[in-house]
C-alpha positions in Angstrom: 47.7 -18.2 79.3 47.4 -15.6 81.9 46.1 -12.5 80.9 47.9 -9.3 81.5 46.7 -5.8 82.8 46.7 -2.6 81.6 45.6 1.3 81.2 43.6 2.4 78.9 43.6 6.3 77.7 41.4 8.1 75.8 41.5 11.3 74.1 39.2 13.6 72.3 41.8 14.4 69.7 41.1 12.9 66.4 43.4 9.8 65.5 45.8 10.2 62.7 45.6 8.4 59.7 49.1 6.7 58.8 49.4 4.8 55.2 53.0 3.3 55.0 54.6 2.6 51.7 57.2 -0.1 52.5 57.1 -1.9 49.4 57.9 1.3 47.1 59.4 4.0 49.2 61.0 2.1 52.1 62.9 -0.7 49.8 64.1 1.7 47.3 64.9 4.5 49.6 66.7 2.8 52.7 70.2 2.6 51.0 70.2 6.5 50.1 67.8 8.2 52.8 68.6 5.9 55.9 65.5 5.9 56.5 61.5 4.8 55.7 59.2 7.7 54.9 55.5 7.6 55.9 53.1 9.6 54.7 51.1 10.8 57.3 47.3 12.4 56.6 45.8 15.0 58.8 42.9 14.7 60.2 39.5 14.3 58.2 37.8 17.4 58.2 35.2 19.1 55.9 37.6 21.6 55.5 41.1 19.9 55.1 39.8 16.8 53.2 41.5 17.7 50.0 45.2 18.6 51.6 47.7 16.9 50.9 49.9 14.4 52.9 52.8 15.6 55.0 55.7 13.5 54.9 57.7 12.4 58.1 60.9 10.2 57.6 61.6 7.4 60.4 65.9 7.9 60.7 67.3 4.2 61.2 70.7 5.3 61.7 68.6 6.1 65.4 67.5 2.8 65.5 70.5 0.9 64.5 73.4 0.9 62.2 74.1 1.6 58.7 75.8 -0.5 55.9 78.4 1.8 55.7 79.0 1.6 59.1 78.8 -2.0 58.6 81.5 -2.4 56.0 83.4 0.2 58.1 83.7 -2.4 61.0 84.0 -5.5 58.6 87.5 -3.5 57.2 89.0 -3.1 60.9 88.4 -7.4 61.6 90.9 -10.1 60.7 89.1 -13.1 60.4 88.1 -16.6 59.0 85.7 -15.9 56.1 83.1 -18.6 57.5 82.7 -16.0 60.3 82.4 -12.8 57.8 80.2 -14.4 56.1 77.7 -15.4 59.0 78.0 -11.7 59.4 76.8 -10.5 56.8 73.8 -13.1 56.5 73.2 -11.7 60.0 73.2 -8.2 58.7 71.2 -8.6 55.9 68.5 -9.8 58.5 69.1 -7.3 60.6 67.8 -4.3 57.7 65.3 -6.3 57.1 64.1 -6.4 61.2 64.8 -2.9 61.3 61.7 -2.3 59.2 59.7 -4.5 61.3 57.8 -3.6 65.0 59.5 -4.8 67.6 57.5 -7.8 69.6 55.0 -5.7 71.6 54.2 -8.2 74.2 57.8 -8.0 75.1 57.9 -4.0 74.4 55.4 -2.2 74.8 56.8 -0.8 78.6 60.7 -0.6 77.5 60.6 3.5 75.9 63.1 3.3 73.6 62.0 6.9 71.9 65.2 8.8 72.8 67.6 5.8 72.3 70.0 6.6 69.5 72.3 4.2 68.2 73.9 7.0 66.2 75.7 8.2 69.2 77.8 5.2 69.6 80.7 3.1 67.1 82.4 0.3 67.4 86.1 1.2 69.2 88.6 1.0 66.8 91.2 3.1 69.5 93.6 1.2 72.0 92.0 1.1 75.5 93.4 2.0 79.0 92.7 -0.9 81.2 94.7 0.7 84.2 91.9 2.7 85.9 89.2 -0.4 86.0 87.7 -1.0 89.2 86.0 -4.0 89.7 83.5 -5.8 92.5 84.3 -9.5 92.3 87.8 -9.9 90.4 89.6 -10.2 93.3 87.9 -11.6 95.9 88.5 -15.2 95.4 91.2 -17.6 94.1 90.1 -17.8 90.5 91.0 -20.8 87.8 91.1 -18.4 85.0 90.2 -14.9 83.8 89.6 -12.7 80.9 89.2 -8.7 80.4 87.4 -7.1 77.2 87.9 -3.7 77.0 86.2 -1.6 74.9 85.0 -4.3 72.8 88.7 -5.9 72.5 90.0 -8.7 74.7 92.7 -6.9 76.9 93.7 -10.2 79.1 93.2 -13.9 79.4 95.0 -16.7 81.4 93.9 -19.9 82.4 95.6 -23.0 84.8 97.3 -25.4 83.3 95.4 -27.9 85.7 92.7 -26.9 84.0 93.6 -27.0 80.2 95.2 -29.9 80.9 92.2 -31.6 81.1 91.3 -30.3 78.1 89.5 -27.3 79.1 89.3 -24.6 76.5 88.5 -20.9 78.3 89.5 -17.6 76.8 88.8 -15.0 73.7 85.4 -16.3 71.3 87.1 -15.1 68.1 90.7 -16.9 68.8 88.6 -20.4 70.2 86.6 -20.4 67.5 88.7 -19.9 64.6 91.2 -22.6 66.1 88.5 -25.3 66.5 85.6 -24.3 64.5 84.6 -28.1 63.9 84.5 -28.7 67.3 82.4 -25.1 68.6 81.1 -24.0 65.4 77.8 -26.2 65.8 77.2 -23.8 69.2 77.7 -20.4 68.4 74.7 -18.7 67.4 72.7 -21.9 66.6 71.8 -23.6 69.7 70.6 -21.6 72.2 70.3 -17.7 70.9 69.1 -17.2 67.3 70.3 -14.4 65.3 66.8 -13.9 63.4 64.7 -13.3 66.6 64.5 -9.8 66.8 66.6 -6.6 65.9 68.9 -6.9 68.7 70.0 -10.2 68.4 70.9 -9.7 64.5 72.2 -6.6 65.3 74.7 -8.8 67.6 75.2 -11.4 65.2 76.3 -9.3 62.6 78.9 -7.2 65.1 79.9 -8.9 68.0 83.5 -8.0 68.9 85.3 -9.5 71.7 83.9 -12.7 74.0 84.1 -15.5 76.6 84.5 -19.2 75.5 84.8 -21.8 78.1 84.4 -25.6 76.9 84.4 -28.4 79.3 84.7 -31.8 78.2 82.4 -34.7 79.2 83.3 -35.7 82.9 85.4 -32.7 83.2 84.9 -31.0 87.0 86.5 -27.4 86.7 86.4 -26.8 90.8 87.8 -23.4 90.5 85.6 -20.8 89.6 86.2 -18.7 86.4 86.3 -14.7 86.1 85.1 -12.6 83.1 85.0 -8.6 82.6 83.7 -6.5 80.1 84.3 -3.0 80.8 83.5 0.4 78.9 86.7 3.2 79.2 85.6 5.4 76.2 83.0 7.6 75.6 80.8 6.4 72.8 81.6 2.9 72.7 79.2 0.4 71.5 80.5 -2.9 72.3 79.0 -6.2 71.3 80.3 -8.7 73.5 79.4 -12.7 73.1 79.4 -15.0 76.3 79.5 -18.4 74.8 79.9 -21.7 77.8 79.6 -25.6 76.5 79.6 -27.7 79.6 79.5 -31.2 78.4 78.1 -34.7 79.4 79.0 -34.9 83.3 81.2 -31.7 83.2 81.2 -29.0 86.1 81.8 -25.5 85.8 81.6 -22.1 87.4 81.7 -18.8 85.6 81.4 -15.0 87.1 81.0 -12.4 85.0 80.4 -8.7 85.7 80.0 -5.7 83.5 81.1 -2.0 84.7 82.0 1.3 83.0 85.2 3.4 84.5 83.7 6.9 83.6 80.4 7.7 85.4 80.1 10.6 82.6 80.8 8.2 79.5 77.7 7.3 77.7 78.0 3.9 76.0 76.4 1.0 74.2 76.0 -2.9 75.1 74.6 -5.4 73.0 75.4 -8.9 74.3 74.6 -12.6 73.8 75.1 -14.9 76.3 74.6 -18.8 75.4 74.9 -21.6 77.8 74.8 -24.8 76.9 74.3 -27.8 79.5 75.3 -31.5 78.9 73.4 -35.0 80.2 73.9 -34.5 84.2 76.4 -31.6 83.8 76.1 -29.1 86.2 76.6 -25.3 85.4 76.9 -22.2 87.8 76.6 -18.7 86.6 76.8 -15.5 87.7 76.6 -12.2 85.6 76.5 -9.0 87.5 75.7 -5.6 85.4 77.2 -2.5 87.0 77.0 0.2 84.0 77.2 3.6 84.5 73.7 5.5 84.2 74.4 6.6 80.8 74.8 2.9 79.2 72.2 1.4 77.3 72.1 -2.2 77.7 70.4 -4.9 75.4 71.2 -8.5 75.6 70.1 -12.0 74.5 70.6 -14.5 76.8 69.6 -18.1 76.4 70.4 -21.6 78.4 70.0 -25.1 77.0 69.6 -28.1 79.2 70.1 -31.6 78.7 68.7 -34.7 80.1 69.4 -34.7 84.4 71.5 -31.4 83.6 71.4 -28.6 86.2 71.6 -24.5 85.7 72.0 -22.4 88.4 71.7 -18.9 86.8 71.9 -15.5 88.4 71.2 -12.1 87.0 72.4 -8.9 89.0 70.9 -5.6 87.8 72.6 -2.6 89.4 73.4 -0.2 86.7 72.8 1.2 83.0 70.8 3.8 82.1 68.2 1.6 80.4 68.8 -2.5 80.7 66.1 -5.1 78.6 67.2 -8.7 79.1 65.6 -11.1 77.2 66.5 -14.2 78.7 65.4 -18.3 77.9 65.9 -21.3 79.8 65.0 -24.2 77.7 64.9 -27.8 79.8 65.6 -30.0 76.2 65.9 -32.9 78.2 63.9 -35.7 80.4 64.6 -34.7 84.4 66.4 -31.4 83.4 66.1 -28.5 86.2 67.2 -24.6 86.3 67.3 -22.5 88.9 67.5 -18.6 87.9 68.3 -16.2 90.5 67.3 -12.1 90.3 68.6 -9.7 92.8 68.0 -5.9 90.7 68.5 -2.4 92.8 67.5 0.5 90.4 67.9 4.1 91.5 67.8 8.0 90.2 66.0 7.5 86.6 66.8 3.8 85.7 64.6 1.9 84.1 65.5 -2.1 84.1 63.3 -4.8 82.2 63.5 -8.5 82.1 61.3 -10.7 79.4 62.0 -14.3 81.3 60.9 -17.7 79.4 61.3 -21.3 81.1 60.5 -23.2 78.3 59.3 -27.2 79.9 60.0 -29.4 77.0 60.8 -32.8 78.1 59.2 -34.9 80.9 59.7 -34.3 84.5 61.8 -30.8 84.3 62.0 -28.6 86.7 62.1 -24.8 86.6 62.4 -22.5 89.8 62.3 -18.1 89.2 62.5 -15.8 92.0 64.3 -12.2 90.9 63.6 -9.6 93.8 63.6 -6.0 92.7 64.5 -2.9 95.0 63.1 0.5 93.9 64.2 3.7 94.8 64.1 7.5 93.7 62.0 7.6 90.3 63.7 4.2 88.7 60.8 1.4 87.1 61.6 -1.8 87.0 59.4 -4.2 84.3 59.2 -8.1 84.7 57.7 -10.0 82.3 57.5 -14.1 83.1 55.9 -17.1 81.2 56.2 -20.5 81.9 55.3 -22.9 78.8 55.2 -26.2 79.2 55.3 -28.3 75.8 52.6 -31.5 75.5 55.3 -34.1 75.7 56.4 -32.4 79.4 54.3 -34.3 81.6 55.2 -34.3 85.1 56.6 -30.7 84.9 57.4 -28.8 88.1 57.6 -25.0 87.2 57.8 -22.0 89.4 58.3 -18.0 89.1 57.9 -15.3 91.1 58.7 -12.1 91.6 58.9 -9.6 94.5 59.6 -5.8 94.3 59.9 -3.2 97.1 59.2 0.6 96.6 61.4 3.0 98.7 59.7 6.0 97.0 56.4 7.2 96.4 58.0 8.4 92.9 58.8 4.7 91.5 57.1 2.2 89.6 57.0 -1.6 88.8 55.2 -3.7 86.4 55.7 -7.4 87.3 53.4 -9.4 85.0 53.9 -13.7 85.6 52.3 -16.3 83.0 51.5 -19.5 82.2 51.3 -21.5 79.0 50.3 -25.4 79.2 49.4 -27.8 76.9 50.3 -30.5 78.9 47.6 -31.7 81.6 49.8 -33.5 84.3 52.2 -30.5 85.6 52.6 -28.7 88.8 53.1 -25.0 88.0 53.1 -21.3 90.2 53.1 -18.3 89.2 53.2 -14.8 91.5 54.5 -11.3 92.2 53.9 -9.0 95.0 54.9 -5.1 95.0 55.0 -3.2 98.3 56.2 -0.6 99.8 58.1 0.0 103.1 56.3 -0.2 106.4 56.6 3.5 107.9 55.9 1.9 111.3 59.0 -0.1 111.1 61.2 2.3 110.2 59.9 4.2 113.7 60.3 1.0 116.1 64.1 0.9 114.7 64.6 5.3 115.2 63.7 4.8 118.6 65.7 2.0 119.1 68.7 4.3 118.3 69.3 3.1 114.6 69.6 5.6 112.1 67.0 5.9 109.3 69.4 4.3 106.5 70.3 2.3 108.7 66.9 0.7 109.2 66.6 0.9 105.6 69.9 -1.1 105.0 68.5 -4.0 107.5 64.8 -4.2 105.8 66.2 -4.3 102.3 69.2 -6.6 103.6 66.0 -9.0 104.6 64.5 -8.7 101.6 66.8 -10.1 99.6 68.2 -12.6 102.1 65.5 -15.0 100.1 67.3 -15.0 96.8 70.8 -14.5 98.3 70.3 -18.3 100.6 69.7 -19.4 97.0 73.4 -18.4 95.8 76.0 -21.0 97.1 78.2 -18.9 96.2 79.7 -16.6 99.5 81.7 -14.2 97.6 78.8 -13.3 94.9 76.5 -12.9 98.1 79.5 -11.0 100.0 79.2 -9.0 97.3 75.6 -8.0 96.7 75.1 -7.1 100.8 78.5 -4.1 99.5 76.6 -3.0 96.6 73.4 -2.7 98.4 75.0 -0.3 101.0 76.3 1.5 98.2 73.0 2.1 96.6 71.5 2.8 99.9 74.1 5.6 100.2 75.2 4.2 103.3 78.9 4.1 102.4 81.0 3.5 98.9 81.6 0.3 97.6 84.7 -1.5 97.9 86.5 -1.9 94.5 89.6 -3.3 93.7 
């Protein structure tokens, strides 16, 4: 495995010395407190020895979200009780992670000290969809789309060419409680499990609204697919699901893009995305996260594939306040290959992490990473990669990288790449680079007549042209090359 770096501080202060009480104080108490107390010593001194302990309380409803609130949000749903009761074997997980330390491999560099779940709620108010602007929704002729709103599916329609063929696209809840034999074995049990941290039973036990496509074996959908999610209310913690079974020989492409209408609206996202790819089905997806700088995002996202099955998966980070992505592609089968795409612009005080897993578990798969990251203003930007490759994946051909750019003195990037191989015939890379931009090139295009942002736009527009040749997709690149100006404060983005 490759190591990873790190500081070390020292101070002359005297450590404290914590004993917790879980077993008595923490299981007895949570219901009634909220919260786990610790009894925390002073330091050992000759002349304090004897004091006695001072007691601190931990406050979970910071952390997470009550049982009350939990029953509060069970009483405003109408649905099958298979699904309630998944629920509430999610929540009773979920209390118990809460008492548990979050994975510090994966956290140690995401500060999560001032984030405090007790500021948001599930919406239980009717949304106004009229004022949402959006970057891709019309730029293309689209098979189908959906809108969530607020944690409440707004809008779906789909082609009859395409349901015809048996097609299935439109709201999780609705798909899933009209053909739970045939999607039941999926959700939440394939790809993304609730009982891997916190945030993922957290989801399990509240998601709201969702996409659900199903494609059928030999199915080619050749119209792409649209989904929104979008935050109009202060507050809001939504919990949305992103669930996509593309079958044996199936095709499929799916855009999806996140934004927030109210650039002063603080608000809440804990999502799930699962994607789930047949024997030599192909699978295109795009999700692109444009947040407002007061939403906290946390998501699970996870992609299975098959024997000769192919992913194509790119992640756009432009927004949110803080964003940690914990994202897994798993090649199950023999010959299986995934392609994941990261284009990530972070500006003011953002601060956007990504914990990336290709997971080689089968003979002869193939994995290729590149995310690119553009830094500006004070933002930090954390990438953490590992490539594992399983015994049984001989012949394995995995690659990551990762390349960030600095446009201020003020930002910072950890970009940490891994390996883990048990196997002893594979062919696997691993790098990152972090730069800043060249002064001297700036100056040759000045007195060439080109403004300084200007300049700018054209060095970061080559930056990223790497990962953008990778998207076959003209309207998602189209895109990116807008929302870079835009970040760049060259001129606004064009919404519709």
């Amino acid at each position: 495995m490759c190591g990873t770096g790190g500081r070390r501080f020292n101070s002359a202060r005297p450590a404290l010395n914590l004993s917790f009480s879980f077993k008595t104080t923490f299981e007895q108490n949570i219901d009634q407190l909220g919260g786990a107390t610790l009894h925390v010593l002073p330091p050992t001194t000759p002349t304090r020895i004897e004091d006695p302990p001072m007691t601190v309380t931990i406050d979970i409803d910071r952390i997470g979200f009550s049982a009350e609130i939990f029953e509060e949000f069970l009483s405003t749903r109408t649905e099958p009780s298979w699904i309630t009761d998944a629920r509430r074997a999610a929540f009773a997980k979920y209390e118990e992670l809460l008492g548990e330390e979050l994975n510090p491999e994966e956290f140690k560099r995401v500060d999560l000290r001032i984030f405090n779940a007790a500021k948001f709620r599930p919406s239980t108010d009717e949304s106004d969809a009229s004022s949402i602007s959006t970057l891709l929704a019309s730029e293309t002729e689209y098979g189908g789309s959906i809108r969530h709103v607020d944690g409440t599916t707004t809008h779906e329609n789909v082609s009859e060419d395409i349901t015809g063929n048996g097609v299935l696209f439109g709201d999780l809840q609705t798909l899933l409680t009209e053909n739970r034999e045939l999607l039941e074995p999926y959700f939440l049990k394939q790809a993304v499990r609730p009982d891997a941290d916190r945030f993922s039973a957290w989801h399990a036990a509240f998601w709201t609204s969702g996409t659900l496509l199903y494609v059928p074996q030999g199915v080619d959908v050749d119209l792409p697919l649209h989904s929104l999610i979008a935050h109009t209310s202060d507050g809001v913690a939504d919990f949305g699901h992103t669930l996509i079974i593309v079958e044996d020989e199936a095709k499929a492409t799916l855009l999806e893009e996140t934004t927030s209408t109210n650039e002063d609206h603080s608000g809440l996202h804990v999502g799930c995305v699962e994607l789930i790819v047949g024997k030599y089905a192909n699978l295109r997806y795009v999700q692109l996260q444009n947040w407002n700088q007061k939403t906290w995002h946390f998501a699970h996202q996870a992609g299975n594939v098959a024997s000769q099955g192919s992913l194509q998966w790119t992640v756009v980070g432009l927004g949110s306040k803080l964003s940690h992505i914990h994202q897994d592609v798993n090649l199950n089968g023999r010959a299986a290959t995934a392609e994941v795409n990261g284009v990530t612009f972070a500006s003011d005080r953002q601060k956007i992490s990504y914990y990336t897993q290709q997971h080689h578990k089968a003979q002869g798969t193939h994995s290729d990473l590149l995310y690119k990251e553009v830094l500006r203003d004070e933002s930090r930007v954390i990438w953490r990669g590992m490539i594992k490759v399983d015994a049984a994946a001989q012949q394995t051909d995995g690659y990551q990288r990762s390349d960030a750019l600095m446009l201020s003195s003020d930002t910072r990037c950890d970009s940490i790449p891994g390996l883990e191989i048990e196997a002893d015939d594979v062919r696997c890379t691993h790098g990152a680079t972090t730069g800043r931009v060249d002064e001297e090139q700036i100056f040759y295009a000045e007195s060439r007549g080109i403004s300084e942002k200007e300049a700018m736009h054209m060095i970061v527009e080559g930056f990223f042209q790497q990962v953008y040749d990778r998207i076959p997709i003209e309207i998602v690149r189209e895109t990116l090359s807008r929302t870079v100006q835009g970040k760049l404060g060259i001129e606004s983005m064009t919404v519709v």
